[in-house]
C-alpha positions in Angstrom: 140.2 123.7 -130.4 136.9 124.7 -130.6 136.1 128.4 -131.6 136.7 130.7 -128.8 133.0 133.0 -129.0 132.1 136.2 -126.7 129.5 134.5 -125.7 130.4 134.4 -122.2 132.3 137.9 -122.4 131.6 139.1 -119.0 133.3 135.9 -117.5 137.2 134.7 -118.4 137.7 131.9 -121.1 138.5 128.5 -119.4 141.2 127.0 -121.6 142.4 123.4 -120.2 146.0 121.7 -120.8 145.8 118.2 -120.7 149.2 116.2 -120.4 151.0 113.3 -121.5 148.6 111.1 -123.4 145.7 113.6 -123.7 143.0 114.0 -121.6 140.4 110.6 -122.5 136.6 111.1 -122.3 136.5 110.5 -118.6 138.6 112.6 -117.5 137.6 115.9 -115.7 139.2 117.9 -117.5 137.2 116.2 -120.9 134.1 116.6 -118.1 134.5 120.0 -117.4 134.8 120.6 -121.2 131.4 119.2 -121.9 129.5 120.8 -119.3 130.8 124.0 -119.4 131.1 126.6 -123.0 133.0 128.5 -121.5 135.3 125.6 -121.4 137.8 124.6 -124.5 141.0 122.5 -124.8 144.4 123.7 -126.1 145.1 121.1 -128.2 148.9 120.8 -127.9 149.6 117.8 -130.3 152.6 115.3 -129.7 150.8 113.9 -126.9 152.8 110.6 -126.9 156.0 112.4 -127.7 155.6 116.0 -125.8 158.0 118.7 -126.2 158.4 121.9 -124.1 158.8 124.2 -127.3 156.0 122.9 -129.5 153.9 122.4 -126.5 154.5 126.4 -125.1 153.9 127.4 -128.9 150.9 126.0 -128.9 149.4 127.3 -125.6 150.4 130.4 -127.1 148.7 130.7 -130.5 145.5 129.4 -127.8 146.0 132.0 -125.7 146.7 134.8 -128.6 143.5 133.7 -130.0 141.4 134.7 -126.7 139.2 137.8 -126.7 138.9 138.0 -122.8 140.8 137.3 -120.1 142.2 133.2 -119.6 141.9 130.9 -116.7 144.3 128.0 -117.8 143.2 124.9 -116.1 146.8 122.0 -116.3 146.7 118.5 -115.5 150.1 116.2 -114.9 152.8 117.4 -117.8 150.3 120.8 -118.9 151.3 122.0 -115.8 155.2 122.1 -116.6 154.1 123.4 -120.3 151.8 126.3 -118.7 155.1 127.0 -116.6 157.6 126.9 -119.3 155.4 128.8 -121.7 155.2 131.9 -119.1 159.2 131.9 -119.5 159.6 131.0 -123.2 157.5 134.6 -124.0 155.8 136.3 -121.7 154.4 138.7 -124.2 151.3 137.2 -123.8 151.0 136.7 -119.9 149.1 139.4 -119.0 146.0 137.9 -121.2 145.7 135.0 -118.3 144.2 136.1 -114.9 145.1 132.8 -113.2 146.3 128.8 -113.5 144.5 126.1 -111.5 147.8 123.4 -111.8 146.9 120.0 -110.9 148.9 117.0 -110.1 152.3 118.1 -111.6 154.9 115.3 -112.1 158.3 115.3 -111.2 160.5 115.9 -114.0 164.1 116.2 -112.5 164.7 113.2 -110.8 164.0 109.6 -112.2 160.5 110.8 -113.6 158.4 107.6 -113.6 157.9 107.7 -117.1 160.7 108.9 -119.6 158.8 110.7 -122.1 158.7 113.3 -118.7 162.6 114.5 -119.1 162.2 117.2 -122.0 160.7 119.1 -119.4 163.6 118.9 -116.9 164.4 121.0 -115.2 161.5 122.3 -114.3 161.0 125.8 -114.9 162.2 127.6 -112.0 160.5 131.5 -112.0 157.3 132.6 -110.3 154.5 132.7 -112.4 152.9 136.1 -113.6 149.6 135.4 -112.6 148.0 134.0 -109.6 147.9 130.2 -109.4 146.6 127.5 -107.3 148.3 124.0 -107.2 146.6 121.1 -106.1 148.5 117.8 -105.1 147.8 114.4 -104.0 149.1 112.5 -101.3 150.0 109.5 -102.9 150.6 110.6 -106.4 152.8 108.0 -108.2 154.1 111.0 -110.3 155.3 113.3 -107.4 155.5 112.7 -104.1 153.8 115.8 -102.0 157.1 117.3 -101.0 158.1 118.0 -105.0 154.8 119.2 -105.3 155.1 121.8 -102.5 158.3 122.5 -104.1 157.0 123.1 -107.8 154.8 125.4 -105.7 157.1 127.3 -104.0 159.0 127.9 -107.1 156.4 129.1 -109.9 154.6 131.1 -106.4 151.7 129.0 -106.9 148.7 128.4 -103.4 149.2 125.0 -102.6 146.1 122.9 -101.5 146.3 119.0 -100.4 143.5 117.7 -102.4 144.0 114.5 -100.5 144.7 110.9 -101.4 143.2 111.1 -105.2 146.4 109.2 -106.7 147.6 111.3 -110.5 144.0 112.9 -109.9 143.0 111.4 -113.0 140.7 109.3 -114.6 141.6 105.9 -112.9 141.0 108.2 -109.4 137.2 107.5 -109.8 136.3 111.0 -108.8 134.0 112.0 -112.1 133.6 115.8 -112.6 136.1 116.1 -109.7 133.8 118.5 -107.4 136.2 119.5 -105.5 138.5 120.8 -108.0 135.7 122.9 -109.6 135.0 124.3 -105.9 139.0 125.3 -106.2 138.7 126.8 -109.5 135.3 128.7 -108.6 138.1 130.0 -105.8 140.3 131.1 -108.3 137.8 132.7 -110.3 136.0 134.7 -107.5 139.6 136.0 -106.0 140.6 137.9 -109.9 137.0 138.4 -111.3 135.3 141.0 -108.9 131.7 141.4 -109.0 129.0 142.2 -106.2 128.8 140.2 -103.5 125.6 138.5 -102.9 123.5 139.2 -99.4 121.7 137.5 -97.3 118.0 138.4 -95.7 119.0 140.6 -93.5 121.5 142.4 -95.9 124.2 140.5 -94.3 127.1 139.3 -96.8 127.5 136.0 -97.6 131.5 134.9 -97.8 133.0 131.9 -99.4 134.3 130.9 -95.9 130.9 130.1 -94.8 130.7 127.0 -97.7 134.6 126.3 -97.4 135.2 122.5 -96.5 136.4 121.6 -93.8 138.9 119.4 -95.6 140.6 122.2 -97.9 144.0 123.2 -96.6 145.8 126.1 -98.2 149.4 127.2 -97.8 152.7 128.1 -99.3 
């Protein structure tokens, strides 16, 4: 992981968690990584063989390492690991001021792929810090219902990001746009700072650049 520098020290440390099989070079995540220094991957190891131990322990000695706040940024299994490592030792916790969780998969039932199962069941407590979730509508991982149950467990905003399959590389959505608008969200709802203004002095709100197609609930 690269070194985490004050260089940005007035703005949270973006620290992403790819899951099973890494995060490849077009990925968002890997995207988001290159475009932004702010931006650095927890390196979890055992990507082909993931473990819910190892895999918390390591998003720990990440997080431990941080000299400013942490905005955790998951993907697919990263999202159960982000989740289990908040239950495993929650010593830590209080260092990260909010999870962007995308795509988890289903664990519990038949996961589509078997290397899923160390994480069942999925952690079942409510998350210590504010989190959005972001599903698909026809992700071959979890159908949308288990998502808005992941996010009813862990307490996490749930937003239908549409029909983007695993919301992954083979999606064809690049940088993913959208997700950065939902993590800009995130940001701007734990991070306060002056609002701009307007001519006029009038005060411009998120709503006013919202789109139409973002739909947030529990």
């Amino acid at each position: 992981m690269p070194a985490l520098c004050d260089r940005h020290a007035d703005s949270p440390l973006l620290l992403t968690v790819p899951g099973l099989d890494n995060s490849g070079p077009a990925h968002w995540q890997t995207l988001w990584e290159n475009e932004d220094d702010r931006c650095a991957r927890v390196e979890l190891g055992l990507w082909d063989r993931p473990s819910p131990l190892p895999w918390a322990g390591r998003l720990n000695a990440a997080v431990a390492m941080a000299s400013r706040p942490v905005v955790l940024i998951a993907h697919s299994l990263g999202c159960h690991a982000v989740a289990w490592w908040s239950m495993f030792d929650d010593a830590l916790t209080h260092k990260v001021a909010g999870a962007l969780l995308v795509a988890p998969p289903e664990v519990d039932d038949m996961p589509i792929d078997e290397r899923l199962r160390p994480f069942a069941p999925t952690a079942r407590a409510r998350l210590p810090f504010p989190s959005i979730l972001a599903a698909s509508r026809n992700d071959p991982y979890a159908t949308f219902g288990r998502a808005k149950r992941m996010a009813r467990i862990w307490g996490s905003r749930l937003v239908d990001a549409g029909a983007l399959g695993h919301i992954n590389a083979d999606s064809r959505i690049g940088n993913w746009p959208y997700g950065r608008y939902l993590l800009d969200r995130l940001i701007a709802g734990i991070t306060p700072s002056p609002r701009p203004l307007l001519p006029g002095g009038a005060v411009e709100t998120l709503q006013q650049h919202e789109p139409a197609t973002l739909a947030l609930g529990r």
